[in-house]
KEGUKE-523156 format. One record per atom (N, C-alpha, C): x, y, z. Coordinates in steps of 0.001 Angstrom, whole numbers, plus 524288, in hexadecimal, padded with zeros to 5 digits. Example, Ala and Ser with C-alpha at 12.3 -4.5 7.8 and 13.67 -1.06 7.14 Angstrom:
<recs>
833867E9C681E78 8300C7EE6C81E78 833907F31C81E78 832327F73681BA8 835667FBDC81BE4 832648001E81EBE 
</recs>
This chain:
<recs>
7DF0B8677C80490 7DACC868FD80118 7D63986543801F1 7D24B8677E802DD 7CD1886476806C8 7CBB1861E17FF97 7CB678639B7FC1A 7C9518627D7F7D8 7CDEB85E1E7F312 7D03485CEA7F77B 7D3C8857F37F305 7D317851547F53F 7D328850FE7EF41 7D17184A3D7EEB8 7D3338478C7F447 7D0C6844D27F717 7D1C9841317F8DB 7CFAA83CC57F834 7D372838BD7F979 7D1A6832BF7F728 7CFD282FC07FB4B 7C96282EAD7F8A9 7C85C82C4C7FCFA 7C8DE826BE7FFC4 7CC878240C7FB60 7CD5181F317FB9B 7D34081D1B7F97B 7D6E381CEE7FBF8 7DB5B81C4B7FAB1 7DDB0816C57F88F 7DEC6817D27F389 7E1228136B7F21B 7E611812F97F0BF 7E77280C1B7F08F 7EC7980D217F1E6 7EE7A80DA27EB9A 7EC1880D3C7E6AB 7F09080DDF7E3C6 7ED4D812477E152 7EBB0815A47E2B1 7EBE581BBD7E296 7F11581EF17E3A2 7F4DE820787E025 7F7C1824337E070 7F930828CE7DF96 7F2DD82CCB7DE0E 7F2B8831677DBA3 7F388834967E19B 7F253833137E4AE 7F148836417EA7F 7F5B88348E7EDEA 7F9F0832C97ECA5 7FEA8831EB7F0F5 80089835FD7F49B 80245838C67F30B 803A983C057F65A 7FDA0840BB7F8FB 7FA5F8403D7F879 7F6168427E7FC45 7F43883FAE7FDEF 7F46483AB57FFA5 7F2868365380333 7F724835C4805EC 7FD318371180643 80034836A180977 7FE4883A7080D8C 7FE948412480A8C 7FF0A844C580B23 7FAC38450F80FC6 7F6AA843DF80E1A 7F2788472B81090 7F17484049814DE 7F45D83DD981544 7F5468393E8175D 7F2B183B8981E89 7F03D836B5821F9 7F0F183A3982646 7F1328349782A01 7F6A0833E682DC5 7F8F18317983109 7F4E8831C083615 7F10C8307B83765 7EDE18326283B81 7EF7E8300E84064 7EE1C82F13844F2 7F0AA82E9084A72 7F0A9827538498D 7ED628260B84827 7EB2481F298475F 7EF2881CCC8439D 7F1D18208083FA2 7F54181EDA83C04 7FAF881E0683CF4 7FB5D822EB83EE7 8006F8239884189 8024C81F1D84457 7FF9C81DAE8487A 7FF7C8187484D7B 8020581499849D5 7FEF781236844F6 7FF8780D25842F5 803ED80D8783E4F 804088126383D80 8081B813A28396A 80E408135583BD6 80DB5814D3841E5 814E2814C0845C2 8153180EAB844D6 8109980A4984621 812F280520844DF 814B2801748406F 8102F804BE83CD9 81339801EE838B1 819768043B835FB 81A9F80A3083660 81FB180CF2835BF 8242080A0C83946 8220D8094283D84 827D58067E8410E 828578011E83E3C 824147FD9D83C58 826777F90F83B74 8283D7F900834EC 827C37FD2F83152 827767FC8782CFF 82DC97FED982C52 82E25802C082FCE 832D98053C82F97 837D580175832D8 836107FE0583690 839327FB1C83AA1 835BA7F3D2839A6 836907F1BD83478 8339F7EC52833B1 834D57E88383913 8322D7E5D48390B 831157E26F83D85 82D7C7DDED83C13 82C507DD0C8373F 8297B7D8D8834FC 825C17D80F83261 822C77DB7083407 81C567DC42831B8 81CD57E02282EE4 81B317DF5582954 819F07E2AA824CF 815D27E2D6822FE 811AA7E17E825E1 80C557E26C8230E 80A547E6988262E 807BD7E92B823D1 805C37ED9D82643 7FEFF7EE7382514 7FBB27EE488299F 7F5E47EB588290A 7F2197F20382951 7F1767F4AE82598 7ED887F98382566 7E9427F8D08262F 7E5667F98382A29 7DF917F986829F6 7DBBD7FD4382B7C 7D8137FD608290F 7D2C6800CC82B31 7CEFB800E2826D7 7CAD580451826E3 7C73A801C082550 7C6A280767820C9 7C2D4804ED81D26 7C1C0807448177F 7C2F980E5781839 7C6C38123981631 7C60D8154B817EC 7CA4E8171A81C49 7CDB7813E881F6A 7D0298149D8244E 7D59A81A27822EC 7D59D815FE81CCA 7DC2981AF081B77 7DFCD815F081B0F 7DF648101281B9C 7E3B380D3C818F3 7E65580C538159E 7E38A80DF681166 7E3B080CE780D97 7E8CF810AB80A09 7E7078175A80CCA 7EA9B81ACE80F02 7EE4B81BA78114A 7EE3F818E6814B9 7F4248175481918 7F668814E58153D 7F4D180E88813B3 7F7CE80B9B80F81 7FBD580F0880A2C 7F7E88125480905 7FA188160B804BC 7FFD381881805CB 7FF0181B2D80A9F 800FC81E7580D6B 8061E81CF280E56 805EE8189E8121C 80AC081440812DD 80ED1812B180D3C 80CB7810F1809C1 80D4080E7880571 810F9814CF80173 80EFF81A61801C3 812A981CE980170 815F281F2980579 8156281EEC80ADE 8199F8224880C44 81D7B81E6F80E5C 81C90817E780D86 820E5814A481017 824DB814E580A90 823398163B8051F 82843815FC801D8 8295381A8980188 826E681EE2803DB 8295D8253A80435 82A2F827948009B 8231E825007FC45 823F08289E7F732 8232182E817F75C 82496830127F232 823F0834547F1E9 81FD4835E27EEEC 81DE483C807EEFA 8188F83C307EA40 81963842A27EA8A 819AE845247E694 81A1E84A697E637 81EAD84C6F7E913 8234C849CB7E912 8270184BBD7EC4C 8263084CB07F275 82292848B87F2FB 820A5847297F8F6 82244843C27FAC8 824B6842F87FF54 8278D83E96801CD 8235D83B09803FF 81FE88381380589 81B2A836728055A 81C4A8349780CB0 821ED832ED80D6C 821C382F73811DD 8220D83453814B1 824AE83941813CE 8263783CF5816DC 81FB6840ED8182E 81D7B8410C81502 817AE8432D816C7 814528407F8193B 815E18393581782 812B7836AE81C69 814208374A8215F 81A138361D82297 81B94837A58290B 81B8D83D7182ACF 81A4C83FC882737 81936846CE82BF6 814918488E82C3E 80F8E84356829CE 80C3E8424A82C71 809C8840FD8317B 80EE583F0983480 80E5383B55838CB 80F7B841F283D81 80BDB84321840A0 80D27844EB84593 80D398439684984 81103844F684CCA 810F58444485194 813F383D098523F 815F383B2984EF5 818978360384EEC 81D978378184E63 821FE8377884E03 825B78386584A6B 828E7832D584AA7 828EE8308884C14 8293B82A9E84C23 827088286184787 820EF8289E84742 81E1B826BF841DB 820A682A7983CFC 8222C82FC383CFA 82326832F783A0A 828EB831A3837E7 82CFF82F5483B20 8306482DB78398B 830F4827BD836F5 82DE28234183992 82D7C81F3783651 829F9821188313E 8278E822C682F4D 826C58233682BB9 82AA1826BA82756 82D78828FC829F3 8335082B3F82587 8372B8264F822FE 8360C8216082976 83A2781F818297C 8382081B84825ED 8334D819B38260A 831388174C821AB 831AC8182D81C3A 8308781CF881CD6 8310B81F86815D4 838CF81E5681368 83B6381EB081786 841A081D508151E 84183817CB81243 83E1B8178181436 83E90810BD81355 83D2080ECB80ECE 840E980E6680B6A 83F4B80E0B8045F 83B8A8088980316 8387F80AB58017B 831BA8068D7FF9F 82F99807DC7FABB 82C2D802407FA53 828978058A7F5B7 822348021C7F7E9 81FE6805757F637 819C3803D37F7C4 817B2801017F3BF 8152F7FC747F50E 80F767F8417F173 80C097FABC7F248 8076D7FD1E7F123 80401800E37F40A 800197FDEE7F0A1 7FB9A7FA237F099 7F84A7F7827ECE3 7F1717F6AB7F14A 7EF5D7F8387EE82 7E9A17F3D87F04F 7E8797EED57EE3A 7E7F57EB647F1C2 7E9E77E44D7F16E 7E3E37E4E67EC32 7DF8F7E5E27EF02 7DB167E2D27EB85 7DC467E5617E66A 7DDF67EA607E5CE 7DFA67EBC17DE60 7E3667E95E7DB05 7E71B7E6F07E0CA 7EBAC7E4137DB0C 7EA557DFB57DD11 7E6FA7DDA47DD99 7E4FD7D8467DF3F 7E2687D6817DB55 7E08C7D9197D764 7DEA57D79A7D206 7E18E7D2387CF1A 7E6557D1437CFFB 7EB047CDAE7CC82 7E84D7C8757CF8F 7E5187C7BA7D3BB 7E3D27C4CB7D5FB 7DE9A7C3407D91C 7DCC37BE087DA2E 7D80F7BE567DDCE 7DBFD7BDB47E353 7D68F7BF437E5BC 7D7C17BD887EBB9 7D75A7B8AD7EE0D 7D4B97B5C17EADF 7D5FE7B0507EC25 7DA7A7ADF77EB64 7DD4D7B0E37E9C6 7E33A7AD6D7E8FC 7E6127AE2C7ED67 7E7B37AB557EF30 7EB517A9EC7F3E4 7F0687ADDD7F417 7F10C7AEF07F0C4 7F6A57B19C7EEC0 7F4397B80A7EC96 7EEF77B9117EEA6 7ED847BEF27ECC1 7F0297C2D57EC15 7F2307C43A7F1FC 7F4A47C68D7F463 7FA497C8777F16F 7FCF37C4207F121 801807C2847EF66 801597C50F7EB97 7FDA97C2F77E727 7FE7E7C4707E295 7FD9E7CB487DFE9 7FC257CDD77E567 7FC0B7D3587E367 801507D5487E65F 802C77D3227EA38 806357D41E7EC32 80B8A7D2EA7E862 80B6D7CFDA7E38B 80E887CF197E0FB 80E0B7D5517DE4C 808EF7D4A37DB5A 808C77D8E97D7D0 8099B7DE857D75E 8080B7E1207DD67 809F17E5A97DE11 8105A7E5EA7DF43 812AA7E1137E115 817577E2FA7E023 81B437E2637DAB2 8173D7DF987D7A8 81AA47E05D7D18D 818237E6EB7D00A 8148F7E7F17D0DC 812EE7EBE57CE18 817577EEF87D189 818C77F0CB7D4E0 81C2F7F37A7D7B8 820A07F4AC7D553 8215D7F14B7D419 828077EEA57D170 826527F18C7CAA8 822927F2D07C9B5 821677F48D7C4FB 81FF27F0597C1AA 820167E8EF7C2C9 81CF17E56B7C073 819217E5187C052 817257E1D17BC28 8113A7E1877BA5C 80E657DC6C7BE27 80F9B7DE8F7C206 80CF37DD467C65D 806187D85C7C6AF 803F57DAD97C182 7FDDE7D5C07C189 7FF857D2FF7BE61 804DA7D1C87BCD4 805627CBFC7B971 80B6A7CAFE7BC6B 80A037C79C7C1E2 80F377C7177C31B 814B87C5C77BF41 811CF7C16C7BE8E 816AA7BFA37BA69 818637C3687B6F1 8161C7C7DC7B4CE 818EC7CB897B2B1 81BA97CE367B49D 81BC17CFCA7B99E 81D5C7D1897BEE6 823067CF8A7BF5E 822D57CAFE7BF53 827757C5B07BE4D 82A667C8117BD17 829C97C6687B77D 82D087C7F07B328 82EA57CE4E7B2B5 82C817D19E7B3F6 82DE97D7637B521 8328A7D5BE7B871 832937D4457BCF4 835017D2957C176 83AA47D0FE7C16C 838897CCA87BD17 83DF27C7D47BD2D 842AB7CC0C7B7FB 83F6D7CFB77B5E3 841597D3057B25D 8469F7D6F07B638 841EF7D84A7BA1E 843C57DC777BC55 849D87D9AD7BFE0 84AB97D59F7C195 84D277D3AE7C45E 851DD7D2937C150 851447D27E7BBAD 853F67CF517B863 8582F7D5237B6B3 855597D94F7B8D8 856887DFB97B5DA 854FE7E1107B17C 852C97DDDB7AFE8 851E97DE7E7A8E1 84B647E09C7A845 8471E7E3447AD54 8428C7E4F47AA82 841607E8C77A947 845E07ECAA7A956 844247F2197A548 845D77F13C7A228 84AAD7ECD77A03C 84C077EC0579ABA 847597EB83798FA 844DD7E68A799E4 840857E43979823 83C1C7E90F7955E 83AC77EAEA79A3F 8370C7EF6A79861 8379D7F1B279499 83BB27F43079492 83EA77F7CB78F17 83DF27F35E78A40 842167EF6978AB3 842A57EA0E785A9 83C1D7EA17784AF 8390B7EAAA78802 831DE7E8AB78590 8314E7EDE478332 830807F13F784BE 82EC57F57C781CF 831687F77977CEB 8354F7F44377E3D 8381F7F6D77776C 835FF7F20A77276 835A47EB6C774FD 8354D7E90F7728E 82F487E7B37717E 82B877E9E67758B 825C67E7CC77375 823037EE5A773D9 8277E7F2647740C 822437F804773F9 81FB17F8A87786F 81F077F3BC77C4D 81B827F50A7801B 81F797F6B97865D 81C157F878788DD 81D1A7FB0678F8E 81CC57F585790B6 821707F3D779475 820887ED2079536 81C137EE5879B73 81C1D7F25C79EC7 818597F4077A1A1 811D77F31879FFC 811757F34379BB5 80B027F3A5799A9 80B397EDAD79547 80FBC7ED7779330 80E807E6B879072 80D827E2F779515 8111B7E302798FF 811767DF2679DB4 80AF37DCB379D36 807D57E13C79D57 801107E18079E40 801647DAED79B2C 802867DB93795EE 7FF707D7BD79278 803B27D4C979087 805807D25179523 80AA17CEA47963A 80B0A7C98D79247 8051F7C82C79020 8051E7C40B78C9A 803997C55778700 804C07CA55785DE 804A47CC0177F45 80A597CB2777D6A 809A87C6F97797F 80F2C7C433775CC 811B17C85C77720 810CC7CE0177512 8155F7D19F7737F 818137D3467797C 815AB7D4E777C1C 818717D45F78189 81B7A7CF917826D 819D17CB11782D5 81B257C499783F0 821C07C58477F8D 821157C75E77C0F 825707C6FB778CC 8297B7CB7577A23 827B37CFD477BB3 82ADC7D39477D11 82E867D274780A2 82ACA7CF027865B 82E7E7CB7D78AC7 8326D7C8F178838 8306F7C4C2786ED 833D87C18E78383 83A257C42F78203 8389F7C7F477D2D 83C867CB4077B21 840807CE6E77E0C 83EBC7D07A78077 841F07D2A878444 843977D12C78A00 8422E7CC1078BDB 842A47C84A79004 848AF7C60978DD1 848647C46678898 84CA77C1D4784D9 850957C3FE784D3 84FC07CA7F78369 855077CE9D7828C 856557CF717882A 8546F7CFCD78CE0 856177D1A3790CE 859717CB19792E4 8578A7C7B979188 85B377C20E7947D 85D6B7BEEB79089 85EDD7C18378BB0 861F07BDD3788A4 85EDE7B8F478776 85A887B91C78599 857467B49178513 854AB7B341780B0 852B77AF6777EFD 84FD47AF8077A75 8499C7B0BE77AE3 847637B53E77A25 842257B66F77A9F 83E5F7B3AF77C65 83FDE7B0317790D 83A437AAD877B01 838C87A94D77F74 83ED97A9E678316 83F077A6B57867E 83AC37A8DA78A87 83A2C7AF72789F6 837077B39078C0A 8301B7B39F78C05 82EB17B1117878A 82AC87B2D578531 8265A7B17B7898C 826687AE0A78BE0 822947ACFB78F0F 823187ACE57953D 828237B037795D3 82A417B03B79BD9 825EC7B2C979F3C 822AC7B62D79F4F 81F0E7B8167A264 81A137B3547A424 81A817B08979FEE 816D07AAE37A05D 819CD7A8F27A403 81D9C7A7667A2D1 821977A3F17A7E0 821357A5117AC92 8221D7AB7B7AD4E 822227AC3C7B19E 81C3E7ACEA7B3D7 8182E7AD047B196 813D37AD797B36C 812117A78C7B5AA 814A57A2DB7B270 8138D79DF17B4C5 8168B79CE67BA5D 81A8679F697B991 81F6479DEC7BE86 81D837A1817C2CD 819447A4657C2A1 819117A71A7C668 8175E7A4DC7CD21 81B3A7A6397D075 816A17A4E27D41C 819947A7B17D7F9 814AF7AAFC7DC2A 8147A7AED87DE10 8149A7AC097E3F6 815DD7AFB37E79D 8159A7AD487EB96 818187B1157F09B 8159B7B18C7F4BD 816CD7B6377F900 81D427B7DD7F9FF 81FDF7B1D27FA01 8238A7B2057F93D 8275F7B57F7F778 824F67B5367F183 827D07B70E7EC2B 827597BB677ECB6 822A37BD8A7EDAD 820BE7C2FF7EE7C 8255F7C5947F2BC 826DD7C3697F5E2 829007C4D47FA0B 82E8D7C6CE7F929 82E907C3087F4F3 835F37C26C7F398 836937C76D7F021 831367CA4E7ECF3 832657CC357E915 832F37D1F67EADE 82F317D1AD7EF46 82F3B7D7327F158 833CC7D8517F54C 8371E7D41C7F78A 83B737D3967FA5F 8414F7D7157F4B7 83F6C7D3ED7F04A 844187D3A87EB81 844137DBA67EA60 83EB17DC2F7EAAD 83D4C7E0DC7E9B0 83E6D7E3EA7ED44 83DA37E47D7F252 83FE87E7337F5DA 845C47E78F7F753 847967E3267F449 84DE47E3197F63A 8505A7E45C7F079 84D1C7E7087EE29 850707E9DF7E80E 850307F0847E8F2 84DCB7F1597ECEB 84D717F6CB7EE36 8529B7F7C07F25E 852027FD657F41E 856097FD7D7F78A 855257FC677FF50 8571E7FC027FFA9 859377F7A9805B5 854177F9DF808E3 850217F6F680C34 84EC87F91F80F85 8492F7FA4580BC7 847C77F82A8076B 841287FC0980446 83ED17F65A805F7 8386D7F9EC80465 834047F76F80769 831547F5398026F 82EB27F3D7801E3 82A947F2D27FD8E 825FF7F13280328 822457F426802A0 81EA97F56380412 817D07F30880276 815827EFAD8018A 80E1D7EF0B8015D 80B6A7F2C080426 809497F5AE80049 803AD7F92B80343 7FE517F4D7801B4 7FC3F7F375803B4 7F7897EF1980232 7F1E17F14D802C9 7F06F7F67C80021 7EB627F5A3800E7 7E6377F37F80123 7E0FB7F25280489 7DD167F1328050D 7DF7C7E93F805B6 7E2EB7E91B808FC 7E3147E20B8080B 7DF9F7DE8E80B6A 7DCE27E24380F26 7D8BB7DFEA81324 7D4C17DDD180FDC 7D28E7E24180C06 7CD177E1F2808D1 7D0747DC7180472 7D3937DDD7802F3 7D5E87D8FF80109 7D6707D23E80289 7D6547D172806D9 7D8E77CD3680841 7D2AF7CB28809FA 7D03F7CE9D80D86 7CBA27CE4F80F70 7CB6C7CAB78149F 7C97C7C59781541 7C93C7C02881678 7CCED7BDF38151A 7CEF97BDE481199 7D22A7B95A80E91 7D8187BA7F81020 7D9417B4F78147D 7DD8E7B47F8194D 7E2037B48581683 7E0307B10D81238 7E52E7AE2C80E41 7E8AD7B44780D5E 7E4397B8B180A2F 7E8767BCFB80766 7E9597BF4880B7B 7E7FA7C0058107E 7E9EF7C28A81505 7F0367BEBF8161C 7EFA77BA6081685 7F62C7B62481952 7F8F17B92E81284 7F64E7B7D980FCF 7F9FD7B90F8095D 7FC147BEE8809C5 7F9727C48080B23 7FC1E7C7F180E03 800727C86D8126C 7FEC07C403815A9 802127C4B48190F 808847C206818DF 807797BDCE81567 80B467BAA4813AA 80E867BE4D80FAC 80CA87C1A480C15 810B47C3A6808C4 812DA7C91680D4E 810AD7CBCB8117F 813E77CE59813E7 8183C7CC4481838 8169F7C6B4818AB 8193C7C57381C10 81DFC7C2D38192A 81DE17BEC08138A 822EE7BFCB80F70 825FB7C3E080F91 823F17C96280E92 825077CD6880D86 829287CFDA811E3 828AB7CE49817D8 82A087CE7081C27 82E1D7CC5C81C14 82C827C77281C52 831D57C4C181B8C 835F87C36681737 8353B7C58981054 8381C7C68180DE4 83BC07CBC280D7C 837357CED480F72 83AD47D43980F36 839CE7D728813F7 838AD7D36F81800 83B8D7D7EE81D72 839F77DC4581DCE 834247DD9981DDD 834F67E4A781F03 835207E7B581B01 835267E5FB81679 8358E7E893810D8 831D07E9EF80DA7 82B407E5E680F76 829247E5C080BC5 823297E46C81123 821A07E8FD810C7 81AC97E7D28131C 8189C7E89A81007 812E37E73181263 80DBC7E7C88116A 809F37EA59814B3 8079B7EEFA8124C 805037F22781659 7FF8A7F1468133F 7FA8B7EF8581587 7F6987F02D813F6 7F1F17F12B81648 7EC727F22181333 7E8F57F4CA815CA 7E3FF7F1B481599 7E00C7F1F9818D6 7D99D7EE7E819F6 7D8517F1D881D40 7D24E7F08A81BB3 7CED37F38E81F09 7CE4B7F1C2824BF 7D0457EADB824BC 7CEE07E85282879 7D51C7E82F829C3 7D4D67E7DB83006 7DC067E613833A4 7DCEA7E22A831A8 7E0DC7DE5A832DC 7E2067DB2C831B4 7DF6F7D621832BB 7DDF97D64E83A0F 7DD267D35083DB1 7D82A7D0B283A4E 7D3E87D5538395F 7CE0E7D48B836F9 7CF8D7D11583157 7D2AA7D33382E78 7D3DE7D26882860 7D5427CB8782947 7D82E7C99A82B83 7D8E57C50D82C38 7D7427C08E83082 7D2C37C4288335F 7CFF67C0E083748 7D3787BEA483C0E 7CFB97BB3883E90 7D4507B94B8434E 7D7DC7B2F184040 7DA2B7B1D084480 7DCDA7AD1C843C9 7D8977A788842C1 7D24D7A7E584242 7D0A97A50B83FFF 7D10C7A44683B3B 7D2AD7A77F83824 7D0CB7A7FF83273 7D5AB7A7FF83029 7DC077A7B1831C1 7DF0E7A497830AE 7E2B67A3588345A 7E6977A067832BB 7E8E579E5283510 7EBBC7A1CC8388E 7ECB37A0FA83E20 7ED327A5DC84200 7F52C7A7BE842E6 7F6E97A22883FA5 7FBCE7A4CF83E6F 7FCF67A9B48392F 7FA577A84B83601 7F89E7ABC58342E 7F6E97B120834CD 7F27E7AF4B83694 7EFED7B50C83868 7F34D7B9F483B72 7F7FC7B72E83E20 7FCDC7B95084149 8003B7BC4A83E66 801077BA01838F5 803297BB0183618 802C67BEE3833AC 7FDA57C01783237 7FB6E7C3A482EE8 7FB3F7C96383308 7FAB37C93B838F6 7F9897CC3983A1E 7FF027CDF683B61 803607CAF983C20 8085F7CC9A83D70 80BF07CEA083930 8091D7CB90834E5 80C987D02482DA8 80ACE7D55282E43 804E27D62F82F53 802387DB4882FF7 800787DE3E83330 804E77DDBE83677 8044A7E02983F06 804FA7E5CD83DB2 8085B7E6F383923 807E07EEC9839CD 801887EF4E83716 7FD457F22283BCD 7F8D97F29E83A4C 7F6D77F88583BB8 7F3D97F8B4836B3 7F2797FF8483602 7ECCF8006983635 7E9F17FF5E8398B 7E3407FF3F839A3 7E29280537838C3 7DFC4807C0834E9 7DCCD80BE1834DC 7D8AA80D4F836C8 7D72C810E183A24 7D1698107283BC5 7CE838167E83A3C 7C9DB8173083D6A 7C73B81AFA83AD0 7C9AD8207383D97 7CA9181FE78414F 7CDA8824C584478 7D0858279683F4E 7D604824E783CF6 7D924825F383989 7D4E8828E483655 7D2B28260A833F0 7CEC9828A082FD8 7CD0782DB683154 7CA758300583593 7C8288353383868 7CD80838EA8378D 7D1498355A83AEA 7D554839F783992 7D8C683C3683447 7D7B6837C9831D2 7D9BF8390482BB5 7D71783E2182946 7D11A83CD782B57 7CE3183FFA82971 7CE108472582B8A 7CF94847C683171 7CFBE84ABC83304 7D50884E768313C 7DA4984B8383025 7DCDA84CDD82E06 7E0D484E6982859 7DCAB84B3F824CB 7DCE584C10820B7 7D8E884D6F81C9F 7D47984D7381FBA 7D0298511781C34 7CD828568281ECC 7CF268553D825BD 7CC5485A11828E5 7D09985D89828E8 7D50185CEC829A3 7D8408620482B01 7D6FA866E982A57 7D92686A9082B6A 7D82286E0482A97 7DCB3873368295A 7DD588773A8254F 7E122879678267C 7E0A087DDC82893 7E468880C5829E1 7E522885C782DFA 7DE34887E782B93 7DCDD8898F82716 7D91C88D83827D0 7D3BA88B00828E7 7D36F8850982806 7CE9B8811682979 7CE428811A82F8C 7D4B48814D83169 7D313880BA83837 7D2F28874A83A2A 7D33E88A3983851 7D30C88E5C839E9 7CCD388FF783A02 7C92388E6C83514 7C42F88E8B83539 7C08D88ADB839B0 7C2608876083804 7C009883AD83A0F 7C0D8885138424A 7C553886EF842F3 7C54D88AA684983 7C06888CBB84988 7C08C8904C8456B 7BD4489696844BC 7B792892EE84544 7B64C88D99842A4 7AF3588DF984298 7B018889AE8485B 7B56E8868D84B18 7B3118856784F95 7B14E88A7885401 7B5AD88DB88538C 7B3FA892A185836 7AF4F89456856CE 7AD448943F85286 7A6EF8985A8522E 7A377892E485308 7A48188EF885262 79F0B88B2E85248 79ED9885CA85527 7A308885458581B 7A4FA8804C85BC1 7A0F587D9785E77 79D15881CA85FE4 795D287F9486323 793F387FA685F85 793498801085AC3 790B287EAD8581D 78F2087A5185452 7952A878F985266 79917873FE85089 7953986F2085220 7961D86D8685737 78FE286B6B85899 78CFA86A61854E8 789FE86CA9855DC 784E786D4485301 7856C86D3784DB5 7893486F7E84B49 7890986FDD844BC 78A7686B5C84369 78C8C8675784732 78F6D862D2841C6 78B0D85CAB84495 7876D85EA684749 7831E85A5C84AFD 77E58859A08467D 77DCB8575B84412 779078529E840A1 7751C8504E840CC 77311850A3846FA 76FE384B5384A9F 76AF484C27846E9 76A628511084328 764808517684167 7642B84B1B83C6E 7695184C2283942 76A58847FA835EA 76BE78444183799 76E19843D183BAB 7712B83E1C83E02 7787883E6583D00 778708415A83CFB 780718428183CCD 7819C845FB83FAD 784388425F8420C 78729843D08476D 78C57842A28477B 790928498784837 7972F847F284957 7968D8474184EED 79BA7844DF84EF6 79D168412685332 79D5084458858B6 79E22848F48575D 7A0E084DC185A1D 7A127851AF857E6 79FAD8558885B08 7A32385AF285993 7A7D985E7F857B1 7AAC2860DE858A0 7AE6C860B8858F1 7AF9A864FB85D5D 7B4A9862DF860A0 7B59D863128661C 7B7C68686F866B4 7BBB6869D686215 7BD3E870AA860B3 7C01886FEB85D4D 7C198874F585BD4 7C2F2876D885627 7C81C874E2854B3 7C92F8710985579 7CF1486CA485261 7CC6A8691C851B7 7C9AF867E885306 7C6EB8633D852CA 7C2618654684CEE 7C0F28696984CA5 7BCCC86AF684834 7C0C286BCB84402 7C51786E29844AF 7C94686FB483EE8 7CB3F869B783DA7 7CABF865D58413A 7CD89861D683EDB 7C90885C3883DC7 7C5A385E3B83E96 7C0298599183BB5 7BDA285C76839AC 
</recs>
């Protein structure tokens, strides 16, 4: 339908349009190429889990990112298999068509976030930027209240203990409130006391001892790539044998910018990530700029380093403008049986003329070309 919404700007925590951005998804010849390398190593690990998306304002990364992010956990949406309409996309591969089935077996769940929106909990001058959203989207994941770590914590240390749907239930019976929407206003007495109260009944304790435990743990906190590493390791190994936990990272080029520090601080939590959980847990993200540009040469840091960064993020996906033409040719020009049947009918009556009708020189617009014959006119 020539007359339905399309979006002209895809974001990533837009989820009203999932399944017609798979759907109307289009694998073009440029995609395909870079898509067989990253499927062989994602499906067959070999070390490197970062995965480096680029092109420029407009390219479709942002899209790919989307794209990836549902059909590697092989959701579903309207009783749509999501991974199974992405691979019978693919022609003329059946190699790419099968790693991508073989991908979708592969039980995951997707982070799918734009860094600069949950980057709010923090400046960028902090050394630990990075980190610290990287904490947060994965409490929010987990269903924690993710912008007050330490509440996060304590959700956590609940959950480990088995006792945090008691909890939930014990709060709502004892303070009236959704402990989901009190969490918000973590330092109103009556919440502060509700913890307390029901912290007590669930561990045999005397209330008091409770009353200010979210303080505690907010002092005891300390965060660290490490930790991060261990938690998403603890988390992946509570699922069943063989699942992924997955980072989609949108816009982290425009993010990081210049600044080397949050580029090594990226590269350091995928390379934890590597080596805590083996293959379990990437990071796929997107910039306008490659990598090479984004972090300059080996003047501008240290060149073991710089090795580093480019060897966490060797699966690389440059977008260029080609992709773009053909996206366009095939998902807004097509044509169906009775468009190409017309469109025959006005090349045979007007093919010398074509010429001349689509030539400008009086105004100054000029196409590039003609068109050469009639497949070429039904399909631009």
């Amino acid at each position: 339908d020539y007359n339905r919404a399309i979006e002209t700007v895809i974001k990533a925590d837009d989820t009203e349009h999932i399944f017609q951005e798979v759907e109307e998804y289009v694998i073009t010849n440029e995609i395909a190429q870079k898509l067989g390398d990253f499927y062989e190593q994602y499906n067959d690990y070999e070390g490197a889990n970062g995965v480096w998306i680029s092109g420029f304002f407009g390219s479709g990364k942002s899209h790919l990112l989307k794209i990836l992010s549902y059909v590697l956990e092989d959701r579903t949406v309207d009783n749509e298999v999501l991974g199974e309409i992405f691979a019978e996309k693919v022609v003329g591969d059946a190699k790419l068509k099968g790693d991508i089935k073989a991908s979708a077996r592969i039980p995951s769940e997707s982070i799918l976030f734009n860094i600069d929106q949950q980057a709010q909990i923090t400046s960028k001058t902090d050394a630990d930027a990075i980190l610290q959203v990287f904490y947060k989207v994965l409490y929010d994941h987990q269903g924690f209240y993710g912008f007050q770590p330490h509440v996060a914590e304590f959700e956590l240390w609940l959950t480990k203990e088995g006792k945090y749907d008691e909890f939930r239930q014990g709060f709502q019976k004892v303070t009236g409130k959704n402990w989901e929407q009190a969490r918000i206003d973590y330092h109103d007495p009556i919440v502060e006391d509700g913890i307390a109260e029901i912290c007590g009944a669930l561990f045999g304790q005397n209330a008091d001892k409770y009353l200010d435990i979210l303080d505690k743990m907010e002092d005891r906190s300390r965060y660290s790539i490490e930790d991060f590493a261990n938690k998403v390791r603890d988390y992946v190994e509570s699922k069943p044998k063989g699942f992924r936990l997955n980072f989609f990272v949108d816009e982290v080029g425009q993010y990081i910018a210049e600044n080397t520090k949050l580029m090594l601080n990226l590269q350091t939590i995928a390379e934890s990530l590597a080596s805590k959980c083996r293959g379990q847990a990437w990071i796929i993200v997107t910039s306008q700029e490659d990598l090479t540009n984004l972090v300059g040469d080996d003047r501008a840091i240290q060149s073991d380093d710089f090795s580093k960064i480019q060897g966490r993020f060797k699966i690389r996906l440059p977008l260029t403008s080609a992709n773009v033409d053909e996206v366009i040719e095939k998902r807004l020009l097509a044509k169906n049986e009775q468009g190409v049947e017309k469109l025959n009918d006005i090349w045979s009556k007007e093919k010398d003329n074509l010429a001349t009708l689509i030539s400008f020189d009086d105004v100054g617009i000029q196409f590039k070309k003609s068109y050469e014959d009639g497949d070429e006119l039904t399909s631009k």
